[in-house]
C-alpha positions as a printed Julia matrix, in Angstrom:
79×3 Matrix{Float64}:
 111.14   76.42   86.72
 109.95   78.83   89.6
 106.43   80.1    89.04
 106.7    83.78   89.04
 103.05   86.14   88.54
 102.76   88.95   85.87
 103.97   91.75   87.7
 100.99   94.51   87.68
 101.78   97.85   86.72
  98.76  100.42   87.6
  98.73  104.05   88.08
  96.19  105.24   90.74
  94.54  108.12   92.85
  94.87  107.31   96.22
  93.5   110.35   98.44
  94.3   112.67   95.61
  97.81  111.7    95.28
  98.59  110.19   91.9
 100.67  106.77   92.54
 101.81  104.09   90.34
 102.32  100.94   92.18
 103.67   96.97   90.72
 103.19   93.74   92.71
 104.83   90.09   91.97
 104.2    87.2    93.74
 107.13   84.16   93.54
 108.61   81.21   95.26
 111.34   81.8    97.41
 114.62   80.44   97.4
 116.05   78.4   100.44
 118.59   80.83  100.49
 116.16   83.5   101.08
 114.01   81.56  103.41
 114.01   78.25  104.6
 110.82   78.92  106.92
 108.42   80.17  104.04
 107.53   79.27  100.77
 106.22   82.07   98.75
 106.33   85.89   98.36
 104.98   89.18   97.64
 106.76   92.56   96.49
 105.11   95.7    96.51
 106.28   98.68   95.33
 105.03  102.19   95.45
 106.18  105.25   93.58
 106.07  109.08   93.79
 107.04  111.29   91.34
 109.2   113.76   93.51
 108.63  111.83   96.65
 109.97  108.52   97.14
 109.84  104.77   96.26
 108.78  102.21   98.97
 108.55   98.41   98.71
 107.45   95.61  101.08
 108.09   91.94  101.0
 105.82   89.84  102.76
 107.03   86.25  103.37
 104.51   83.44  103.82
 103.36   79.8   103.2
  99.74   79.86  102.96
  98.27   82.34  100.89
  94.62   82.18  101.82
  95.77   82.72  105.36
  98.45   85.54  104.0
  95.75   87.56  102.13
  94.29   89.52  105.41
  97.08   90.39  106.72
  98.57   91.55  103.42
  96.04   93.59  102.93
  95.73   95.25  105.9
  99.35   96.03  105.98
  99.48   97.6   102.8
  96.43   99.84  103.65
  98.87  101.21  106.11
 101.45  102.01  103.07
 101.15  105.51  101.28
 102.63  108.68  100.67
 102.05  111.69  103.23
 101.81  114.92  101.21
């Protein structure tokens, strides 16, 4: 059975835009990836605007986590 996280559903106020974002974090298929192991899917929504996702690929999530974040800190809605 593939471990799969509980996706995270949150709405949020990020620079005075309201934003609802989900995350999931799962193995990946060899027919995805053969090089990595694991992933994350972000998605961001706008009412009106848009919907964006990202998929980071990786094999060590300690190592995964800074760059992660500071990728997604680059992700958001211009007004």
């Amino acid at each position: 059975m593939k471990r799969v996280a509980s996706l995270i559903v949150a709405a949020f106020l990020l620079s005075g835009i309201s934003v609802q974002a989900a995350a999931s974090i799962f193995d990946v298929e060899s027919a995805f990836s053969t090089e990595y192991r694991e992933a994350l899917l972000f998605a961001l929504h706008k009412r009106g605007k848009a919907d964006a996702y990202a998929v980071f690929l990786y094999r060590d999530p300690e190592r995964a986590k800074p760059i992660i974040r500071e990728a997604l800190s680059a992700l958001s809605f211009v007004r």
